[in-house]
N, CA and C atoms of all chains as a GROMACS GRO file, in nm:
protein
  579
    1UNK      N    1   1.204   1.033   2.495
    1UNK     CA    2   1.080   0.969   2.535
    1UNK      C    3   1.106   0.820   2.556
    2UNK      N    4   1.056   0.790   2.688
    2UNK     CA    5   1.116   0.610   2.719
    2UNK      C    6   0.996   0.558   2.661
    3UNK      N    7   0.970   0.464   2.601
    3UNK     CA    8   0.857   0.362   2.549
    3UNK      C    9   0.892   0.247   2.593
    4UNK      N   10   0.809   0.252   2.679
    4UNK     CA   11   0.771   0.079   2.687
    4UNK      C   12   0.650  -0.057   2.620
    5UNK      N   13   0.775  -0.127   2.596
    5UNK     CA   14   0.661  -0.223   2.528
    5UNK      C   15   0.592  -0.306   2.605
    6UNK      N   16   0.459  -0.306   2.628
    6UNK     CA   17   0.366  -0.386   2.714
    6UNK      C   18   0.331  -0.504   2.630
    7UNK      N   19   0.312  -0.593   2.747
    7UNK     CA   20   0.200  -0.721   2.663
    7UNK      C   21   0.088  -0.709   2.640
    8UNK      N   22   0.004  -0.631   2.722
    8UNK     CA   23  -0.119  -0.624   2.700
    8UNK      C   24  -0.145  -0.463   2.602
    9UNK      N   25  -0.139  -0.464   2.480
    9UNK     CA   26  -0.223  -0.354   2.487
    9UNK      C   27  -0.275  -0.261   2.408
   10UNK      N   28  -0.392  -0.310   2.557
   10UNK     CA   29  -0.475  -0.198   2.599
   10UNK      C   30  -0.483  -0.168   2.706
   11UNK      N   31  -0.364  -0.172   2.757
   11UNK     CA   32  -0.260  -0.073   2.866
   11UNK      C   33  -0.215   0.014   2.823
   12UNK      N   34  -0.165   0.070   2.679
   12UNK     CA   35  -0.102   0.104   2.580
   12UNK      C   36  -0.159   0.274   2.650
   13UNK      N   37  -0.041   0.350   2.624
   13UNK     CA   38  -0.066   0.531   2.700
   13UNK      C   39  -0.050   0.605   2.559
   14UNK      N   40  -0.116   0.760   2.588
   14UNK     CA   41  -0.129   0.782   2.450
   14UNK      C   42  -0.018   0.839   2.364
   15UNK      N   43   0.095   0.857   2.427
   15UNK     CA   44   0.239   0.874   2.400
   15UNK      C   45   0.301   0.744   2.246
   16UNK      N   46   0.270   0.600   2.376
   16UNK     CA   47   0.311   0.471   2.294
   16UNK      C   48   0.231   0.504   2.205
   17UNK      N   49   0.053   0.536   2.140
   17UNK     CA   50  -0.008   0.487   2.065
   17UNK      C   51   0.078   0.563   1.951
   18UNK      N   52   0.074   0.692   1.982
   18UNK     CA   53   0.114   0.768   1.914
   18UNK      C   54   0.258   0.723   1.853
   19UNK      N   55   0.368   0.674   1.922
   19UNK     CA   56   0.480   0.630   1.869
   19UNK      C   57   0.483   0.492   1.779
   20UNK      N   58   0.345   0.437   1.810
   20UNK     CA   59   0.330   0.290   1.693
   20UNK      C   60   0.232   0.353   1.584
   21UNK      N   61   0.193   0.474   1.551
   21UNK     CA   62   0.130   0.504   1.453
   21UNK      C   63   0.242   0.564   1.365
   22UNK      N   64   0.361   0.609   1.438
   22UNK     CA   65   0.484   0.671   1.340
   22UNK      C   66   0.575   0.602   1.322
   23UNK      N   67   0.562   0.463   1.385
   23UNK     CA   68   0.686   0.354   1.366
   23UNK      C   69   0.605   0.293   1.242
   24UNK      N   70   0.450   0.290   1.238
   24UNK     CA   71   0.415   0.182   1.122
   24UNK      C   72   0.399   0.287   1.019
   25UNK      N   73   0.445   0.401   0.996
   25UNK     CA   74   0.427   0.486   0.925
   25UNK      C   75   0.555   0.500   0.864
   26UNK      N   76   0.618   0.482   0.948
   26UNK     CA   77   0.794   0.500   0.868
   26UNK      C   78   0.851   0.381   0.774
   27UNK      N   79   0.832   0.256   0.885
   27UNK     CA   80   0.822   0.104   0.779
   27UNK      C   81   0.676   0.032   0.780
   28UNK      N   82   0.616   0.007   0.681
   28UNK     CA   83   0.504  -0.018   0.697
   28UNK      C   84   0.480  -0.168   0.769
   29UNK      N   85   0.372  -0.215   0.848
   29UNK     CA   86   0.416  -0.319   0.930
   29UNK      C   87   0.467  -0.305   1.105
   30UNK      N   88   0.559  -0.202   1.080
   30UNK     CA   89   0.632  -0.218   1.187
   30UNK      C   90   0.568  -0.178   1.318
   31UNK      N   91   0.457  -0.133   1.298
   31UNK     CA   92   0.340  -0.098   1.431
   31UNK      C   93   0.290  -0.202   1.466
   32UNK      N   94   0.232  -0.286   1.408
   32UNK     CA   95   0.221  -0.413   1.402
   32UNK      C   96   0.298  -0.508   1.533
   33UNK      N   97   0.412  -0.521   1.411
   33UNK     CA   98   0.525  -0.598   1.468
   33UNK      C   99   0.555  -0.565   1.597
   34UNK      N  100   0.564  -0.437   1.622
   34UNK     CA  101   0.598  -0.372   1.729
   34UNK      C  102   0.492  -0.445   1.868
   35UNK      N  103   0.354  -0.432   1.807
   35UNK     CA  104   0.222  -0.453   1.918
   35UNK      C  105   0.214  -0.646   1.929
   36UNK      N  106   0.288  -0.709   1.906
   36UNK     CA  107   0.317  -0.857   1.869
   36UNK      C  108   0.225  -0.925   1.752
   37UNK      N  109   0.165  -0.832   1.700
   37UNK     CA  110   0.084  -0.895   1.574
   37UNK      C  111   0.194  -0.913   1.467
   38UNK      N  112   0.259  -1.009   1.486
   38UNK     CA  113   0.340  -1.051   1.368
   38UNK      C  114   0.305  -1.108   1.212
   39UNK      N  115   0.219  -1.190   1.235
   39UNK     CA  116   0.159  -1.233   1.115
   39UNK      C  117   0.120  -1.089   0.999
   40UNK      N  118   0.033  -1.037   1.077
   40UNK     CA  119  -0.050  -0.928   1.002
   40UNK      C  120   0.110  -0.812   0.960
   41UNK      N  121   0.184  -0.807   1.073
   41UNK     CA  122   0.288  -0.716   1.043
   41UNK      C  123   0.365  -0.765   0.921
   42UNK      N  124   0.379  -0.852   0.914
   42UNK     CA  125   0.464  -0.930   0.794
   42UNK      C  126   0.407  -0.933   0.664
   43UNK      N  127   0.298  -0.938   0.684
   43UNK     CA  128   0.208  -0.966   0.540
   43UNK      C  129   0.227  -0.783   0.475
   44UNK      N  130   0.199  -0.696   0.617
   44UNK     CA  131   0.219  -0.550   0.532
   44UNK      C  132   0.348  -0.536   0.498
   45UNK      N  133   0.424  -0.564   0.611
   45UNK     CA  134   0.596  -0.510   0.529
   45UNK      C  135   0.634  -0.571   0.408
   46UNK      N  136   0.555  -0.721   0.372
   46UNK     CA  137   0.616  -0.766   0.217
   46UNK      C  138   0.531  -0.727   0.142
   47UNK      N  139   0.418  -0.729   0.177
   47UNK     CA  140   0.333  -0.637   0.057
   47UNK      C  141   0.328  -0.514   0.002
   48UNK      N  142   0.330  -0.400   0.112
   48UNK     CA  143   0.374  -0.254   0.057
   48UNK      C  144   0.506  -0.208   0.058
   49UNK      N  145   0.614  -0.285   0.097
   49UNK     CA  146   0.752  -0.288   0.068
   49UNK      C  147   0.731  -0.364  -0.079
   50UNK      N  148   0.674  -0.449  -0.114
   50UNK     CA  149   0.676  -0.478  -0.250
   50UNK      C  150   0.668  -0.367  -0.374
   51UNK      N  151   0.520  -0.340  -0.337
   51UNK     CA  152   0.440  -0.291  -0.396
   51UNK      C  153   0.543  -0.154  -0.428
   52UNK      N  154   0.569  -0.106  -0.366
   52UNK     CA  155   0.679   0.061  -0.329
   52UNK      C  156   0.739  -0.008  -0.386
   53UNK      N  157   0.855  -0.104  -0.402
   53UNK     CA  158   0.992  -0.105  -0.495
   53UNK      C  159   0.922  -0.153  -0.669
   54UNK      N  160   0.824  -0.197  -0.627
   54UNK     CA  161   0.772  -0.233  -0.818
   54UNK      C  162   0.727  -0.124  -0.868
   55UNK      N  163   0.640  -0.007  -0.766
   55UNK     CA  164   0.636   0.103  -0.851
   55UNK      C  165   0.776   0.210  -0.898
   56UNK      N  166   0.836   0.174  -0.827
   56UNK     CA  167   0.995   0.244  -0.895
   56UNK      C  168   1.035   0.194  -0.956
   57UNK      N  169   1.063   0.043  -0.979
   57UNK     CA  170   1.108  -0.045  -1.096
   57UNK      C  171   1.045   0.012  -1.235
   58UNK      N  172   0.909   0.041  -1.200
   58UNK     CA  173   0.834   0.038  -1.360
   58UNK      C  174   0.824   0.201  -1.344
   59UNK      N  175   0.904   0.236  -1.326
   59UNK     CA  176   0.945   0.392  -1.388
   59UNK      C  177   0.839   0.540  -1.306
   60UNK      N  178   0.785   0.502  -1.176
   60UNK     CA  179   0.687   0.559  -1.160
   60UNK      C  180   0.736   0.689  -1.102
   61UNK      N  181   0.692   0.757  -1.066
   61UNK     CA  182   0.741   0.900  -0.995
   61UNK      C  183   0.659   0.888  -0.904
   62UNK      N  184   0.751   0.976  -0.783
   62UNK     CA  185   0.728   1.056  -0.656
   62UNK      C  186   0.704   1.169  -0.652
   63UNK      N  187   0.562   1.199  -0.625
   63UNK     CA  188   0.522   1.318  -0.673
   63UNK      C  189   0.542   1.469  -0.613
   64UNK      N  190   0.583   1.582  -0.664
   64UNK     CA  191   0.585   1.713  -0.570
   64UNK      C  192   0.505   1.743  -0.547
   65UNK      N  193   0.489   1.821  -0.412
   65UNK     CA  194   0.366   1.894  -0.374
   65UNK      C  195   0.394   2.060  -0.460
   66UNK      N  196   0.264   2.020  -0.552
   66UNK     CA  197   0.250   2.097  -0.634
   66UNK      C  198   0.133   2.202  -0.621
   67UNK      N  199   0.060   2.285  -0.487
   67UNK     CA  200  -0.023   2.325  -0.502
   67UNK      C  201  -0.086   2.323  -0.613
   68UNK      N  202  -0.036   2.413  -0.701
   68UNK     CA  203  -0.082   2.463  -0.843
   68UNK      C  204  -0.196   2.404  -0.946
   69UNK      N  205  -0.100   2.279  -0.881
   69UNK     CA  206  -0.188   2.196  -0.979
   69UNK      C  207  -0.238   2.082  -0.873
   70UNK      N  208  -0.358   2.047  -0.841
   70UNK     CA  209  -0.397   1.990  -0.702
   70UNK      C  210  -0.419   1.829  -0.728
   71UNK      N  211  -0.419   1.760  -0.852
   71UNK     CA  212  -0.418   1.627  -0.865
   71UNK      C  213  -0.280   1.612  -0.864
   72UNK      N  214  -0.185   1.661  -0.832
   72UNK     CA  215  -0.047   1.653  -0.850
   72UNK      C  216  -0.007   1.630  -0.726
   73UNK      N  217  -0.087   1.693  -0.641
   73UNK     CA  218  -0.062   1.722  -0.471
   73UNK      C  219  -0.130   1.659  -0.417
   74UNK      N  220  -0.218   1.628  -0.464
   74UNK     CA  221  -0.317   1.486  -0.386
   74UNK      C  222  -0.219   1.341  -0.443
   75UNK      N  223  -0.173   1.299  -0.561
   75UNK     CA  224  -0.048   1.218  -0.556
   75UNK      C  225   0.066   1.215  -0.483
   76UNK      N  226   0.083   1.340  -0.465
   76UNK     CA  227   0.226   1.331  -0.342
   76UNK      C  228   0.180   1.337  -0.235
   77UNK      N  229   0.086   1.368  -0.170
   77UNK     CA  230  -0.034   1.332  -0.026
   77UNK      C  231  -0.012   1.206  -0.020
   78UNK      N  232  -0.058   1.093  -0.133
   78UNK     CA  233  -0.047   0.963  -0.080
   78UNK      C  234   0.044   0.887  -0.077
   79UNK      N  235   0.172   0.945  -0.206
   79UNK     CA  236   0.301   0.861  -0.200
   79UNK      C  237   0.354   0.916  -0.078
   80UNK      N  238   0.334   0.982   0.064
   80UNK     CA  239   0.388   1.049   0.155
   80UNK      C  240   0.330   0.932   0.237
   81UNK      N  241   0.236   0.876   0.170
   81UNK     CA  242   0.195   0.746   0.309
   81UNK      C  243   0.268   0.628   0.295
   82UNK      N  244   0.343   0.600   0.217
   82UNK     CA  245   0.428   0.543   0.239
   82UNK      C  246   0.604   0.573   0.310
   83UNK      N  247   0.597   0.692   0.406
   83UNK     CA  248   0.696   0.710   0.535
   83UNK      C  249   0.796   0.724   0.491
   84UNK      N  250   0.872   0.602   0.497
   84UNK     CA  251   1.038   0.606   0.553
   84UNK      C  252   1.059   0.539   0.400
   85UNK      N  253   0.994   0.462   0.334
   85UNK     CA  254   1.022   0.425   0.206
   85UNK      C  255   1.008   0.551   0.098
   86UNK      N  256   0.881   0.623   0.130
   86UNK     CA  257   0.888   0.775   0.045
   86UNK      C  258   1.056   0.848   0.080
   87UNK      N  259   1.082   0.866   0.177
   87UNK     CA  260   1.206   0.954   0.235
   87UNK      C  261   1.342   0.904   0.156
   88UNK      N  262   1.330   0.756   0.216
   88UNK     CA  263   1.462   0.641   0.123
   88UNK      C  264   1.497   0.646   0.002
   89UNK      N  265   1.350   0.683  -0.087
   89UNK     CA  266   1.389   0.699  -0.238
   89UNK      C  267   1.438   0.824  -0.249
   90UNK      N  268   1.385   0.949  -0.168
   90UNK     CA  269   1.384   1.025  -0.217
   90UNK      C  270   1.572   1.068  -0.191
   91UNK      N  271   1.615   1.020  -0.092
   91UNK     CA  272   1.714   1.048  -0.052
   91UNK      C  273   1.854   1.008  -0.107
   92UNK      N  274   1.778   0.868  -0.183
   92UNK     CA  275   1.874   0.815  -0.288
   92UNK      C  276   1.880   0.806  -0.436
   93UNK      N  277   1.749   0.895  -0.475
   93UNK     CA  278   1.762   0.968  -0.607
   93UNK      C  279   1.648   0.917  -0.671
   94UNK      N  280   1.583   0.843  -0.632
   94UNK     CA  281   1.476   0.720  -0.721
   94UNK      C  282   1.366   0.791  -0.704
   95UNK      N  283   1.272   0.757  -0.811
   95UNK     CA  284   1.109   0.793  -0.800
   95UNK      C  285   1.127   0.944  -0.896
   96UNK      N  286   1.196   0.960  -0.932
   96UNK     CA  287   1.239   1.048  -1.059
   96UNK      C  288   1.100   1.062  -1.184
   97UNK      N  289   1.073   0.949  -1.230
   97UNK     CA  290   0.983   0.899  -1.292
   97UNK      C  291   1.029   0.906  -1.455
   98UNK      N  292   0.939   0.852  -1.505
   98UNK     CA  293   0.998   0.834  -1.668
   98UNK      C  294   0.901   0.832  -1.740
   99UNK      N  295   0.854   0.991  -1.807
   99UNK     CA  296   0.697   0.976  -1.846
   99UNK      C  297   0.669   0.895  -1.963
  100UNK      N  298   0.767   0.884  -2.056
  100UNK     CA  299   0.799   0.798  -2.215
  100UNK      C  300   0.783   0.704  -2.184
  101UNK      N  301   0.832   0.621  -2.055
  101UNK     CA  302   0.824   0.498  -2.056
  101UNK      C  303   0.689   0.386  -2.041
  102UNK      N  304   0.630   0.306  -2.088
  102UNK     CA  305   0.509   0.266  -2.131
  102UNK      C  306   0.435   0.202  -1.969
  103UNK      N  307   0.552   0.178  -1.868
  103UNK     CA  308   0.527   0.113  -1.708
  103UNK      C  309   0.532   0.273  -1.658
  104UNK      N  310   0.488   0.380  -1.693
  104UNK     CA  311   0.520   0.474  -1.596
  104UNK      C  312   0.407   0.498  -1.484
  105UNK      N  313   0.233   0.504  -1.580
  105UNK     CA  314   0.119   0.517  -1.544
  105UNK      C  315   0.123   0.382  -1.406
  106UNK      N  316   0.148   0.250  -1.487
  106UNK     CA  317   0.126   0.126  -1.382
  106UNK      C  318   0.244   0.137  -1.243
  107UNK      N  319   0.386   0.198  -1.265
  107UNK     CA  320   0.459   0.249  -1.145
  107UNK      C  321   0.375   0.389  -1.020
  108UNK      N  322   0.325   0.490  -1.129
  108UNK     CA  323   0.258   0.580  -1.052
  108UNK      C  324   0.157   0.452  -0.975
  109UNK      N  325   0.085   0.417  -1.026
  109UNK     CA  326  -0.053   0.285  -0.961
  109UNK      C  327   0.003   0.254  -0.842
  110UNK      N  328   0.107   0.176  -0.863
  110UNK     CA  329   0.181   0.110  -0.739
  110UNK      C  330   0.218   0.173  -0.610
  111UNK      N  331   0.235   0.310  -0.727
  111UNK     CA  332   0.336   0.414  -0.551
  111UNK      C  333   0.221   0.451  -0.514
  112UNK      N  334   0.152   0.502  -0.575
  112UNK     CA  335  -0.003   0.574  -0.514
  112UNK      C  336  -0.057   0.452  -0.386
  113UNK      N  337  -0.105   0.342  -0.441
  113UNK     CA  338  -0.173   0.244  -0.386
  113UNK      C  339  -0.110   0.214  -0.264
  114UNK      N  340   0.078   0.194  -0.278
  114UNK     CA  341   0.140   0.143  -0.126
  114UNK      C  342   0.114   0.261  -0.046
  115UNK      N  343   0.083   0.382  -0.076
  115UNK     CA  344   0.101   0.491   0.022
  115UNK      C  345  -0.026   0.526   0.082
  116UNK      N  346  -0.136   0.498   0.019
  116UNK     CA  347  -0.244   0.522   0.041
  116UNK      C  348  -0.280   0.381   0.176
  117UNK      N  349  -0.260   0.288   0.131
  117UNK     CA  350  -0.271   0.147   0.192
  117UNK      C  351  -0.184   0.138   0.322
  118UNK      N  352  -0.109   0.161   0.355
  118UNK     CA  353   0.061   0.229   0.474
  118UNK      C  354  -0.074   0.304   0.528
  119UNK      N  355  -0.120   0.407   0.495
  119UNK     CA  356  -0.221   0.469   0.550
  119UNK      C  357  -0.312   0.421   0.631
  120UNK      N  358  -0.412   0.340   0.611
  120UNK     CA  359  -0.499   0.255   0.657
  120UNK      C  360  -0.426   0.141   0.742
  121UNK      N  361  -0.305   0.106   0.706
  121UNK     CA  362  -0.253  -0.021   0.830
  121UNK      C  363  -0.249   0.130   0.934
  122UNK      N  364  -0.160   0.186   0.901
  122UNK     CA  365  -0.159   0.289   1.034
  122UNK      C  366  -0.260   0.289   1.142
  123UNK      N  367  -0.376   0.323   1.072
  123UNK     CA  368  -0.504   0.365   1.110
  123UNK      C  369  -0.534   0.243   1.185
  124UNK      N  370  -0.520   0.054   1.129
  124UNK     CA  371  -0.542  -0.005   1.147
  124UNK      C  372  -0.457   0.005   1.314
  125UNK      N  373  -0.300  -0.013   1.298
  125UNK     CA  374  -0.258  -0.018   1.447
  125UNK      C  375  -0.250   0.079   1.491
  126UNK      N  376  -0.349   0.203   1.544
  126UNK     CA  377  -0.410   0.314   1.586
  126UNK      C  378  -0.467   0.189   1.675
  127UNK      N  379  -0.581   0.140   1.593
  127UNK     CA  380  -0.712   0.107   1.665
  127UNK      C  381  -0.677  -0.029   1.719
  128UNK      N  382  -0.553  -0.081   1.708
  128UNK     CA  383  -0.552  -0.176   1.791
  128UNK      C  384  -0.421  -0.181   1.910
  129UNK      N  385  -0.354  -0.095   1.906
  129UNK     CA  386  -0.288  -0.009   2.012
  129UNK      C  387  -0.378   0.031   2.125
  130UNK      N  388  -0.471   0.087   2.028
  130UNK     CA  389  -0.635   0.161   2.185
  130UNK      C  390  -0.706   0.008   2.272
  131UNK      N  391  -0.637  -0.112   2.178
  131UNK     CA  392  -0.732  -0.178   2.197
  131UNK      C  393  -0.860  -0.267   2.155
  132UNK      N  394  -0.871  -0.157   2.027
  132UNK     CA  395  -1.067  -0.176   1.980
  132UNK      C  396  -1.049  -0.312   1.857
  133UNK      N  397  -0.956  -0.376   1.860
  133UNK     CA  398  -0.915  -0.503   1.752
  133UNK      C  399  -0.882  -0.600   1.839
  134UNK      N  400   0.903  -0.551  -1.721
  134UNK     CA  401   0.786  -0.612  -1.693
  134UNK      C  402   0.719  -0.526  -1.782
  135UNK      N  403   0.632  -0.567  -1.895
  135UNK     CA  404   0.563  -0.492  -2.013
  135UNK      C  405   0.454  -0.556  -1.987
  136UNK      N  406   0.395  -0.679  -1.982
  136UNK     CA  407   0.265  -0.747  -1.950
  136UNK      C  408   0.209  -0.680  -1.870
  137UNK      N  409   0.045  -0.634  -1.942
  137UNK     CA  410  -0.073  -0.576  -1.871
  137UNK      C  411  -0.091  -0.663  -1.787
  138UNK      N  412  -0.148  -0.773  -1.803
  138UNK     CA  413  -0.225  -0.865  -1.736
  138UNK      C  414  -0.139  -0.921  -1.615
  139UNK      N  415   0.020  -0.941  -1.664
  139UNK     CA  416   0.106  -0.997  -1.549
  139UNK      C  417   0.086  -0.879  -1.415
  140UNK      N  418   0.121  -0.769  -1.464
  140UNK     CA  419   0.130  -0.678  -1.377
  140UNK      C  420  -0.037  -0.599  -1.303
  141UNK      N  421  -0.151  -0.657  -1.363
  141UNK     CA  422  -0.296  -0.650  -1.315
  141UNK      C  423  -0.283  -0.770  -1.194
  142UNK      N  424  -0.181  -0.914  -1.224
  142UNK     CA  425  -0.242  -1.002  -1.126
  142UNK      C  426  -0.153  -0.954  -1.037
  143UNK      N  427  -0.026  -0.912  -1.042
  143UNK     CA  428   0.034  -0.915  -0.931
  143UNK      C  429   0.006  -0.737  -0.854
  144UNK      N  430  -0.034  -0.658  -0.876
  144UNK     CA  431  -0.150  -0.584  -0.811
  144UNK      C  432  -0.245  -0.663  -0.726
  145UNK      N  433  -0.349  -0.698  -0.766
  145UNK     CA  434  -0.439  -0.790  -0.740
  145UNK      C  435  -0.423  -0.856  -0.654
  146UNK      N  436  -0.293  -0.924  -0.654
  146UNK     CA  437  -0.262  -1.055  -0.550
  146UNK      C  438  -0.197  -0.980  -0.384
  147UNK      N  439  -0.117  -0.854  -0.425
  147UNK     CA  440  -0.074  -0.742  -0.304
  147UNK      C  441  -0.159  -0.698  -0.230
  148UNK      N  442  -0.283  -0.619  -0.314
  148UNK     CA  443  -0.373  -0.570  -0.261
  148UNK      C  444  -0.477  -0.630  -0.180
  149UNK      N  445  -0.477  -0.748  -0.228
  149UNK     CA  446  -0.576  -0.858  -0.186
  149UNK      C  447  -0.506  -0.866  -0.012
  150UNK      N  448  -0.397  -0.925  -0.068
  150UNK     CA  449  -0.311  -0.946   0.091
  150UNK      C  450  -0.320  -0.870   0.212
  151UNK      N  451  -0.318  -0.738   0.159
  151UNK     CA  452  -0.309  -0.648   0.244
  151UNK      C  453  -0.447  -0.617   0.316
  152UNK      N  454  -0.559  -0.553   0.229
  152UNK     CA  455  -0.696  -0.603   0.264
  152UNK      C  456  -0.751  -0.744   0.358
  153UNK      N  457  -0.732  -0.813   0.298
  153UNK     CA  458  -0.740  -0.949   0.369
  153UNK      C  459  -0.706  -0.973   0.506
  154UNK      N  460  -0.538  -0.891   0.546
  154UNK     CA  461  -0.513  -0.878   0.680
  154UNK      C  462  -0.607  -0.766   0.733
  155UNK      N  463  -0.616  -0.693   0.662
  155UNK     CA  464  -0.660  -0.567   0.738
  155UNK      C  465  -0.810  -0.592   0.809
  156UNK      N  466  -0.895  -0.701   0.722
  156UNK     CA  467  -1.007  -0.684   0.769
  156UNK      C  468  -1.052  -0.832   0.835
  157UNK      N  469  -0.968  -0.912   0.875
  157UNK     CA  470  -0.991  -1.018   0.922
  157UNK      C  471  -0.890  -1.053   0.983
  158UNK      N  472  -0.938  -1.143   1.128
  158UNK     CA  473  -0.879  -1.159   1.249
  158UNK      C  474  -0.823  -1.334   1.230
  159UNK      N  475  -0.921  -1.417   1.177
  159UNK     CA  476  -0.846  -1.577   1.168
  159UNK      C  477  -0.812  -1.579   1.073
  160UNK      N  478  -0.686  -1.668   1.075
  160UNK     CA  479  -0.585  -1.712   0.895
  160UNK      C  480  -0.678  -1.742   0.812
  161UNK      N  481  -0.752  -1.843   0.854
  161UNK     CA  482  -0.807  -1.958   0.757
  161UNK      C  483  -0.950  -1.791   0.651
  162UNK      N  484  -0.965  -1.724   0.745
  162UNK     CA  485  -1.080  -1.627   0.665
  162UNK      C  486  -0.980  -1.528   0.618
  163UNK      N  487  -0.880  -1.481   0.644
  163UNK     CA  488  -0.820  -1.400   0.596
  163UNK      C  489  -0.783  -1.466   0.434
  164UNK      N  490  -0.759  -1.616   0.488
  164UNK     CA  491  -0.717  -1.682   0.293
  164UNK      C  492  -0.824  -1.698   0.212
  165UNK      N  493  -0.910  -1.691   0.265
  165UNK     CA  494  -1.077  -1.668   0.219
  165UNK      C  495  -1.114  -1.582   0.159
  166UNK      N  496  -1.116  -1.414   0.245
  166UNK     CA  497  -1.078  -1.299   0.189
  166UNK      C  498  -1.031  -1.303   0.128
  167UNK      N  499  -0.892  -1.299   0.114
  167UNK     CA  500  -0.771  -1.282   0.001
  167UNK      C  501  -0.831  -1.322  -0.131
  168UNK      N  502  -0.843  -1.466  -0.128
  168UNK     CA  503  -0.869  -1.540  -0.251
  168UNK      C  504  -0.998  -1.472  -0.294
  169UNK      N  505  -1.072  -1.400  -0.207
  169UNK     CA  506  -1.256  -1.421  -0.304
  169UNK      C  507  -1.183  -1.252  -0.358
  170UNK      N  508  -1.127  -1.180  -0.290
  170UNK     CA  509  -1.073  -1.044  -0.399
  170UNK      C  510  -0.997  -1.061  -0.466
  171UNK      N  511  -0.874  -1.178  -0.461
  171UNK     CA  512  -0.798  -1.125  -0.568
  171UNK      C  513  -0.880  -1.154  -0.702
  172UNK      N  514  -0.963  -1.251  -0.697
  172UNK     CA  515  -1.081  -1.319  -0.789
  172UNK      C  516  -1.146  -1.278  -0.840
  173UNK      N  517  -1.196  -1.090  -0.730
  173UNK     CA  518  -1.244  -1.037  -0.826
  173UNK      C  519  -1.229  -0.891  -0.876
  174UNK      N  520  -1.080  -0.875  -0.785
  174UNK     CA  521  -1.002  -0.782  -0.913
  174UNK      C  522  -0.986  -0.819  -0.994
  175UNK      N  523  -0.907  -0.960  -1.043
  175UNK     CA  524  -0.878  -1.003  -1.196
  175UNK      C  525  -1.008  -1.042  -1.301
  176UNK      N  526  -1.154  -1.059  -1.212
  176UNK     CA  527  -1.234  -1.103  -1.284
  176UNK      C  528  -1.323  -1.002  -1.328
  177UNK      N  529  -1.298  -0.892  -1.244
  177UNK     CA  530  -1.341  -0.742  -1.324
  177UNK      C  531  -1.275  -0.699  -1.403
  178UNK      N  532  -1.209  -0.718  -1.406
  178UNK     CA  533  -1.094  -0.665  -1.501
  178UNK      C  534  -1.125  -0.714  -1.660
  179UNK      N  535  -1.120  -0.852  -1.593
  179UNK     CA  536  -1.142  -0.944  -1.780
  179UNK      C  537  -1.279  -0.900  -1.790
  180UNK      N  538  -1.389  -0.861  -1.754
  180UNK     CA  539  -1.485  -0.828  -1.757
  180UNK      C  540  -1.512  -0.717  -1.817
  181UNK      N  541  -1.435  -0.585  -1.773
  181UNK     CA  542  -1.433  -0.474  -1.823
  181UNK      C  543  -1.344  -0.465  -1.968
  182UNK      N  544  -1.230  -0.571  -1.986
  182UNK     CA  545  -1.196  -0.576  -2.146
  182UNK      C  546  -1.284  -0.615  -2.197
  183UNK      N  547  -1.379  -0.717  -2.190
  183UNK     CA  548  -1.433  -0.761  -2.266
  183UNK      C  549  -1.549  -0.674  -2.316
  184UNK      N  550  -1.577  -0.588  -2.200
  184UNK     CA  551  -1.690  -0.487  -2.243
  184UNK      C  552  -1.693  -0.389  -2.373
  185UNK      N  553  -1.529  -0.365  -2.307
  185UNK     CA  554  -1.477  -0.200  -2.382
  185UNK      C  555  -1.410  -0.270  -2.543
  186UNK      N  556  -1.436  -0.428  -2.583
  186UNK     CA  557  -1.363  -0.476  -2.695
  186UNK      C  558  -1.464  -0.425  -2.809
  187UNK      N  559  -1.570  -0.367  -2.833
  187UNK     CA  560  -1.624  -0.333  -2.932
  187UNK      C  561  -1.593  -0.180  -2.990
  188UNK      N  562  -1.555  -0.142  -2.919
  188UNK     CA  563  -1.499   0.004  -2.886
  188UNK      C  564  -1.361   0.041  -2.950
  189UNK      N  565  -1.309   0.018  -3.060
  189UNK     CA  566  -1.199   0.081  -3.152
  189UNK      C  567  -1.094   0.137  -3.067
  190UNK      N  568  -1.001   0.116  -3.018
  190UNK     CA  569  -0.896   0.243  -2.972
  190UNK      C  570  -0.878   0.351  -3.079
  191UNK      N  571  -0.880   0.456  -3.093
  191UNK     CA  572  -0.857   0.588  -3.186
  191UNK      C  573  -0.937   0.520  -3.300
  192UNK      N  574  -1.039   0.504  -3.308
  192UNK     CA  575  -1.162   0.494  -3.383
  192UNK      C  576  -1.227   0.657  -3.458
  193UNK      N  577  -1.239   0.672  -3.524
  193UNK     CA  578  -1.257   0.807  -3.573
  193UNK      C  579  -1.432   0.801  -3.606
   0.00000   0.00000   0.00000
């Protein structure tokens, strides 16, 4: 698929929109960045790139999709909104979690929150990919 | 990092950020935003200790 990056847009075809809702989905920001909103792109990539490495620092887990048990699976629903950083840990062993440890609850907080939040920028450069920002 | 409170502001101060961009278009209101939430995540917060301080942890 060729993508082109326009200046204007809301020229933007629904192919591109679609490819800046999975670019800011993979690094958060990077839809953004991508659409020349740099400022706003920057503020998400250091904030929920933060936020994602402090909840692994403080021992938090990445949650399985656990039908079974459905608050378990609604946690791994949202640590999944954080993309290419969910994939990265998972690929390099981290997000394990450490239930003894007293930062585990405030690490879960963190991963929950960046993934849920990755979510809504998405949504955010959705709607300004179309234009409507 | 063991500090409640360290780790309440720096929540607070992320979330704020992120919000702040999300819902505002000029800098100068976005630092506006920012600042009037992170202000009052942390100020709910001390608010809600102070509530729940009469309240015993494992109080029988």
């Amino acid at each position: 698929m060729a993508v082109h990056r326009p200046t204007d847009p809301r020229a933007l075809e629904p192919a591109t929109v679609a490819f800046v809702c999975v670019l800011g989905w993979l690094m958060p920001g990077a839809g953004h960045l991508w659409l020349r909103r740099s400022e706003r792109g920057l503020v998400f990539l250091v904030a929920l790139s933060a936020m994602f490495v402090l909840g692994l620092t403080l021992e938090g887990r990445l949650f399985p999709f656990e039908l079974s048990q459905p608050l378990v699976a609604l946690a791994a629903a949202a640590n999944l909104g954080s993309g290419g950083l969910y994939f990265g840990a998972w690929a390099l062993g981290y997000g394990g979690g450490t239930v003894v440890a007293p930062s585990y609850e405030y690490g879960n907080t963190f991963l929950i929150a960046a993934g849920l939040l990755n979510l809504l920028v998405v949504i955010d450069a959705f709607d300004t990919a179309l234009g409507r920002k | 990092m063991q500090s409640h409170l360290l780790l309440l502001v720096v929540f607070a101060a992320l979330v704020s950020a992120v919000f702040a961009a999300l819902q505002r278009e000029d800098p100068r209101d976005q630092v506006r935003l920012g600042l009037l939430l992170f202000a009052s995540f942390v100020g709910a917060a001390l608010v809600a200790g102070w509530l729940m301080f009469p309240f015993p942890l494992g109080a029988r």
